[in-house]
N, C-alpha and C positions, 0 to 999 in steps of 0.2 A: 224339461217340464216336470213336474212335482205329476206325478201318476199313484202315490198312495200315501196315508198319512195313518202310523196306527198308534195309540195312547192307550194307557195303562197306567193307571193310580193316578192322574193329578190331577188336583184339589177335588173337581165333582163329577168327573170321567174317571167311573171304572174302568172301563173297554170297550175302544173304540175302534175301527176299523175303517177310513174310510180309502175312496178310490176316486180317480179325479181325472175329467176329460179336457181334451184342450179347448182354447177358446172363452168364453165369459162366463165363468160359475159365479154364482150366488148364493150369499149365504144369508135366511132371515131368521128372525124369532121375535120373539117377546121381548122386551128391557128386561137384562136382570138373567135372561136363560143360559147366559155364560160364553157367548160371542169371543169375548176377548180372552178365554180359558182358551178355545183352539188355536186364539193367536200366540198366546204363551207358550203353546204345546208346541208348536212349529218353529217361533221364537230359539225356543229354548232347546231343538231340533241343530239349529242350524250357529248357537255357537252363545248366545241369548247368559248370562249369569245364571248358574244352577244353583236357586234359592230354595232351600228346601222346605221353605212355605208351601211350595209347590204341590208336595207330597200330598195325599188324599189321605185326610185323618184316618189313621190305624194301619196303615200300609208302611212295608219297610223302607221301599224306593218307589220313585217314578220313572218310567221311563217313556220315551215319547221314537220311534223310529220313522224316518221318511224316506222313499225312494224317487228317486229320478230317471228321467230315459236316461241312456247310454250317455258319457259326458264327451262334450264337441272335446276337439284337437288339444287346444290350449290347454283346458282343464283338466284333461290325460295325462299333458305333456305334468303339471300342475302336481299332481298325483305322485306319479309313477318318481319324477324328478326325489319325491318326499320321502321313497323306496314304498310305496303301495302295490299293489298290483290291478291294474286295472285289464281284463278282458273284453276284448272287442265286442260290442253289442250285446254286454251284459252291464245292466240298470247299478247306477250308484246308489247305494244304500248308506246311509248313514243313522246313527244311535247313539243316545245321549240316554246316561242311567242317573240321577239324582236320587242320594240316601236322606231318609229321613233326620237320621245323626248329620248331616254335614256331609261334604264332599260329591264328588261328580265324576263320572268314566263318560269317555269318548269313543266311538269307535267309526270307523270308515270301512263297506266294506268286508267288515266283520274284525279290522286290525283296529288294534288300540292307536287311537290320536288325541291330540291334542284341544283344547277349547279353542285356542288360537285359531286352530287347521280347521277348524270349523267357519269359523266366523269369516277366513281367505275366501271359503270354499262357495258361504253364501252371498258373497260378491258374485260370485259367477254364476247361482242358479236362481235367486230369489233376491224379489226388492220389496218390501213391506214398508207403506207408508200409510202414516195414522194424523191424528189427532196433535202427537207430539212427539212425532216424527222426527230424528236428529239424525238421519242419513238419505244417500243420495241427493234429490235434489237439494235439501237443505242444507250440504256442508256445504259453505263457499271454497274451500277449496278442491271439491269435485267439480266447480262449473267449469272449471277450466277442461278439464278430460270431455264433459259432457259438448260441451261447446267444438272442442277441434272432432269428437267421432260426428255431432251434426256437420261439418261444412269439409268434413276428411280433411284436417288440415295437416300437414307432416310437417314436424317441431324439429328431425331430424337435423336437419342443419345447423341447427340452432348449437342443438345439444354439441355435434362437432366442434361447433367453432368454441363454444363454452369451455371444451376438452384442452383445446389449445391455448385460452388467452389462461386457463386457471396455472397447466404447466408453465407456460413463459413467466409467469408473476410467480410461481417457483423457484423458478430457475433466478430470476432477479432478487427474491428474497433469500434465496441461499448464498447468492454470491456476494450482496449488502453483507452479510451476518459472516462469510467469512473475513472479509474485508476489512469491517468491525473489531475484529477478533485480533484480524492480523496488525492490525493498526496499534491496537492497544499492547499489543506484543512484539513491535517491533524492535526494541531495544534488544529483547530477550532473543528474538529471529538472527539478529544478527551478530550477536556474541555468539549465537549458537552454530553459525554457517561458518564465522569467523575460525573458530576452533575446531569443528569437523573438518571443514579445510588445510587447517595446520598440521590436523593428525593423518590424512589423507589416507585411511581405513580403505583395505582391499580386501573385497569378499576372500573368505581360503585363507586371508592372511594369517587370522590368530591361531587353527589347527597347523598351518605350518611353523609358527613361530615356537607351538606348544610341544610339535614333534621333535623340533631342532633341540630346545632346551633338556627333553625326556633323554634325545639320545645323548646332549654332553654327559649329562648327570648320569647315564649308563658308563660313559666314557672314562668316564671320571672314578668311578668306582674299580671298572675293570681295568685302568691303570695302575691302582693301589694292589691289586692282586699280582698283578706281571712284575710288581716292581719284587714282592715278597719272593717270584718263582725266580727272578733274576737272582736274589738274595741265595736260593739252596744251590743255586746251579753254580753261578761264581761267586769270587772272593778265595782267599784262601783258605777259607772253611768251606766252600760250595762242593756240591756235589763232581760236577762238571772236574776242577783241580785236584780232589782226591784222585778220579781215575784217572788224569793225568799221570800223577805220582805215581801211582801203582802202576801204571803201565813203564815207567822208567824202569823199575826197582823190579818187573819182568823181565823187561829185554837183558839184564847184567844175568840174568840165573837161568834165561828158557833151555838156555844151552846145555844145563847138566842135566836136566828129565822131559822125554818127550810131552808129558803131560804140562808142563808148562807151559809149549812152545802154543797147544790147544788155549790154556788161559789167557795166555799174551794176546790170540787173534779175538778173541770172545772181550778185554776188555779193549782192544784197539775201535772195532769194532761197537762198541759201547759210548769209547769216548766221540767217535765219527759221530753216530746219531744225535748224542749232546750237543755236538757245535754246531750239528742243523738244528737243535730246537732251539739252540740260542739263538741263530740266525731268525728262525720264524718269529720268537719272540721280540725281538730287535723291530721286525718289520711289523708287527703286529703293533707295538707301542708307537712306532711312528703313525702308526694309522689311524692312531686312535687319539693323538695329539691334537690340539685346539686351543684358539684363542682366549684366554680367560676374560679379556677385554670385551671378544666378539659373544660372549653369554651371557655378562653383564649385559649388554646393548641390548641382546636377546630379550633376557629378562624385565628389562626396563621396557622395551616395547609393549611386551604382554600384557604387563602389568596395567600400562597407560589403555592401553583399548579394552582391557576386561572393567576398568575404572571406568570409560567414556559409557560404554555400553550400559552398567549401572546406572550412569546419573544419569542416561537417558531413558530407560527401561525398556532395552532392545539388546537383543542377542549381537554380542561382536561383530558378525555378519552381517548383520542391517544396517550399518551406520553408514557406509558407503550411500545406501539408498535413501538413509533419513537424512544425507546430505543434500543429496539430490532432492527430497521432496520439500525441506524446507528453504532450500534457494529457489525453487519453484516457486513458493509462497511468498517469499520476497518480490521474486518476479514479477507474478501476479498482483501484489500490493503495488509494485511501481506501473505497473502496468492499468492499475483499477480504474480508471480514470476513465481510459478508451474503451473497456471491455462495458463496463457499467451503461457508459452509453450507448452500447451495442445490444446490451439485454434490455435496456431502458425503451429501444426503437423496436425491439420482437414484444415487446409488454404492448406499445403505441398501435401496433398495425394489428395484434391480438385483438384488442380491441374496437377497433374498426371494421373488422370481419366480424366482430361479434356485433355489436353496433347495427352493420349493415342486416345481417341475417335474421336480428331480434325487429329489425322497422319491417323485415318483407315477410316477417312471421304474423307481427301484429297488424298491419296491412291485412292478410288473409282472413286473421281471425274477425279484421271490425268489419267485413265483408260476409263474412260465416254468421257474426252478430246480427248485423242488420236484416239476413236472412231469415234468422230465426226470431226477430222480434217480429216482422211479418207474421210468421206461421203461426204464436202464439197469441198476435192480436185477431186472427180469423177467429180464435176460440173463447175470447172472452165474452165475447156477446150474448150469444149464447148459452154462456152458463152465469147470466144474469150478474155480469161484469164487465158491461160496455160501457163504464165510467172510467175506469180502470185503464192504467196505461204498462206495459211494461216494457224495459231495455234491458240492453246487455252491457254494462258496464262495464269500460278496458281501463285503468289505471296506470299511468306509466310510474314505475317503480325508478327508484336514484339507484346507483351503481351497488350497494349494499344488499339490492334486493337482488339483483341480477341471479339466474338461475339457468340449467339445462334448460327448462321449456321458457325461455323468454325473460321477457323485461318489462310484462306488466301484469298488474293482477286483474283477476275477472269476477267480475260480480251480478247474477241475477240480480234486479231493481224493479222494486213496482212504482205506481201512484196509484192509490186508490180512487182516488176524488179528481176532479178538475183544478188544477192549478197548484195542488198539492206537493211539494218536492219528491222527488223520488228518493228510494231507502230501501236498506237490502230486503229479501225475501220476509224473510223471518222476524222482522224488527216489528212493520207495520201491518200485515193483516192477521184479521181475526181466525178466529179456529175454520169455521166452514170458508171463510175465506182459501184460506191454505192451501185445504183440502182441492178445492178449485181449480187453484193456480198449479199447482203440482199436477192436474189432471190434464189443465192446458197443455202447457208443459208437455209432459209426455206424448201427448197425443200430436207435437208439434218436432219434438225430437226423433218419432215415428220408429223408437224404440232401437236406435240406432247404438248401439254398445250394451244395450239394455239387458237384464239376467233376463232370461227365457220366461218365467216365470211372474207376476207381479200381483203383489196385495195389498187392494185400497181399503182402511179402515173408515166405515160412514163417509164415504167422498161424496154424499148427498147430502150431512147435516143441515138441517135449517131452510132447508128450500124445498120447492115441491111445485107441481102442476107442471107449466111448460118446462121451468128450468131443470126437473128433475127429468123428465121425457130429452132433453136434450143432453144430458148428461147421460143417462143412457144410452142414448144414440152413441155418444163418444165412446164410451166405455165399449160398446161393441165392434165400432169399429178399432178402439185399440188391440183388440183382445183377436182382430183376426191374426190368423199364424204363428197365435204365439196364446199362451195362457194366463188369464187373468180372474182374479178371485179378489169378490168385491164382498163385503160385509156391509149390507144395506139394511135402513125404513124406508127404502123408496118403493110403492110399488111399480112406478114406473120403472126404475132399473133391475127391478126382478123380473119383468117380462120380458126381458133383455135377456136371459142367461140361457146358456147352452145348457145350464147344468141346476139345476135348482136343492142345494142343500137347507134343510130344516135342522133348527138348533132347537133344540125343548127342555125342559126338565122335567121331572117326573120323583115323585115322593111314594114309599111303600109303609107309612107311619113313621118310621124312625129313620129313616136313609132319603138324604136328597142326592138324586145324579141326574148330569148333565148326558145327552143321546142326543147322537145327530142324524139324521138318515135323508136320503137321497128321494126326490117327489118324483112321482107320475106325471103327466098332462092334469088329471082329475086331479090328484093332491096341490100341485102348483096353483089353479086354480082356485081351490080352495083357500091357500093362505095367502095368495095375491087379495083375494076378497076378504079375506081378513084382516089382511093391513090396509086396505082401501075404510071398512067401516067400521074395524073395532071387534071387541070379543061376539057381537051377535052379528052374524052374519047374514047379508038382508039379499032377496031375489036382486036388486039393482046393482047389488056390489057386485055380485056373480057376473050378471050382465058387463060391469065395465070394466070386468077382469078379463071377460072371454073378448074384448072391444083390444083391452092394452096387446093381450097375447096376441093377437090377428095380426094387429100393427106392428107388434117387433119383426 
């Protein structure tokens, strides 16, 4: 509920302050005293284009602040989801600053938000409907919401089965498109299977194939070395044959000096260890021998899967797998046939659960319809509209329209006249007409989804006497449990109001501004008889003012 409204700078409101009870408030004045500036003010509160026409000549900004009780669950959950903070049983405040240069702040709160987050926001506390009114009841694509919260229809299943038929036609459209694909590539599939198959690539393989080659080529090098040490060790220039020699040309002479017999044992000894490293070197080159044949092969293997790997642009290691994934595809191509009609029969029965669920959804709804065309023909009578017919119009939609809530579209319909074809809301009645119908309306949808809050702009135009007296009657009783703020020339719907606001202007020579203040019993009174007779107000108007207020 909207519990205070405060304005500053726009257009003919300096500063204003108001405070707001729940239940039927009214709002009168003069033509012309600036009615539709509060609607602005609030308007432009609650998310409204900040035009900075707005501004009040010579002011830098506007700003317009409004509070609300505490916000119900959803609108917390709403909030808080947004990263706001919202305190338990502390009032939402919201603030909109409009510069005179251009531009607009937002705020929630006291946090900076957005216009957008505004405009969410007052879906959930306030419904403002006028003259030329383009929300709520007038978008047809609300009647649908408005319709299943009157008859509590639950679309739920709906939307299930919707979940399902959209993945199965998925699922069937991906598997066409590979199909497609695979089809147009099958030449290329199978040259490609053909030859990964021939080369029949084993993970691991090319690192080992690459190790093998590293070590010949080690091999091969440190053969070239053994062969150089074989070279000093033998031959008859090798090192190895000289101590030979020398050890002969010892043994003939150790005999004439004991020191020699010591040289003899030191090259004996010398030449021993020689013929074991020739021995280690003997066995070292055999170890190290290999097929030159078997490294070509090597090499040519390598070669061939670091090539396949290229032309396929996959690491050596993958092609084992991209053998495997594209005979798979083959597979599957030869296979399309059975599988296609197996997604073709989950797309069939998708639909038939959808089918069934969208007839017992619309079922419910032309059931909810006919209810509420009742409720809303109790009303038209009354408000001097028992010519007047109206329905709930359910349109079944082709497959193209199908949607999560259903498979048909819904449209408010009047007839104005007898025999008249019916046409949506909005096509065929007049201004006070509208205004009427939308009052219906509400008062038959018993505010069921309804923003807590709600503002009729002149929902008396053009009528008066009984019909206005009856309209008020509605209007009060819409306005039980909930808050409602009516901008009336009825006096009859002003005698109606819990809360009785006066709108005035007032001139000090050179400055026009727009003042609202809240009436007495005695002031009510008074401008009830003032809009009953005009600016002179007569002892009988008084009289059938204190007559209306008795009666409400």
């Amino acid at each position: 509920m909207l519990t205070a409204l405060s304005i500053r700078d726009v257009v003919l409101i300096e500063a204003l302050d108001l405070r707001f009870d729940a239940g039927l408030g009214v709002l009168t004045g003069e033509t012309g005293a600036g009615k539709s500036i509060l609607l602005d003010a609030l308007g432009l509160a609650l998310g409204a284009r900040g035009d900075s026409g707005l501004v009040r000549h010579g002011a830098a900004q506007a700003s317009v602040t409004a509070s609300f009780d505490p916000p119900a669950e959803a609108l917390a959950t709403l909030l808080t989801d947004g990263g706001f903070e919202v305190e338990p049983g502390e009032p939402l405040i919201v603030r909109r600053l409009v510069k005179a240069d251009g531009g607009s702040r937002a705020f929630v709160n006291d946090q900076p938000a957005s216009a957008a987050l505004l405009r969410e926001l007052a879906g959930h506390l306030v419904e403002i409907h006028g003259q030329h009114d383009d929300r709520g009841l007038l978008v047809p694509a609300g009647h649908r919401a408005l319709l299943d919260s009157f008859g509590r229809v639950d679309a739920a299943p709906v939307a299930r089965a919707w979940e399902r038929l959209r993945n199965a036609e998925a699922a069937l459209a991906a598997a066409q498109g590979e199909i497609a694909t695979a089809q147009a590539d099958r030449e290329w599939l199978e040259h490609a299977v053909a030859e990964l198959t021939a080369l029949a690539a084993e993970p691991g393989e090319e690192e080992t194939l690459a190790d093998r080659r590293r070590t010949m080529q080690r091999a091969e090098k440190i053969a070239d070395d053994l062969r150089a040490v074989e070279t000093h060790l033998e031959g008859s220039d090798g090192g190895l044959s000289r101590l030979r020699q020398a050890a002969r040309v010892l043994e003939r002479i150790a005999a004439d000096h004991p020191a020699l017999a010591d040289a003899l044992a030191a090259v004996d000894r010398a030449v021993i260890e020689g013929a074991a490293a020739e021995e280690r070197l003997r066995d070292a080159a055999r170890a190290l021998e290999f097929d030159p044949r078997a490294q070509e092969d090597d090499e040519a293997r390598l070669f061939e899967l670091r090539a396949m790997a290229r032309k396929h642009r996959v690491q050596p290691d993958e092609l084992a797998a991209l053998a495997d994934d594209l005979r798979a595809k083959l597979d599957r191509l030869d296979a399309g046939e059975e599988g296609m009609a197996a997604l073709g029969a989950a797309v069939a029965r998708a639909q038939k659960e959808y089918r069934n669920a969208a007839a017992t959804l619309t079922a419910t709804r032309t059931d909810a319809g006919k209810r509420l065309d009742v409720a809303v023909a109790r009303e038209l009578a009354p408000l001097k509209l028992d010519a007047a017919r109206f329905r709930t119009a359910l349109v079944p939609l082709n497959e193209d329209g199908w949607s999560p809530v259903g498979a048909d579209r819904i449209e408010f319909e009047i007839s104005t006249n007898p025999g008249a074809p019916f046409a949506p809301l909005t096509k065929i009645a007049s201004g006070g007409e509208l205004s009427r119908f939308i009052l219906a309306l509400k008062v038959a949808l018993a505010e069921r989804g309804a923003a807590r809050t709600m503002v009729f702009d002149e929902v008396d135009r053009g009528v008066g006497g009984a019909v206005a007296s009856a309209i008020g009657e509605r209007l009060q009783r819409l306005a039980e449990g909930t808050q409602l703020l009516v901008v009336t020339h009825s006096p009859q719907v002003a005698a109606r109001g819990a809360q009785h606001l006066l709108i005035a202007k007032s001139h000090d020579g050179t400055v026009t501004r727009t003042g609202v203040r809240t009436l007495d019993e005695a002031e009510r009174r008074e401008e009830i008889a003032r809009m009953l007779s005009g600016a002179a107000v007569t002892a009988e108007a008084r009289a059938q003012a204190d007559r209306l207020l008795e009666a409400a």
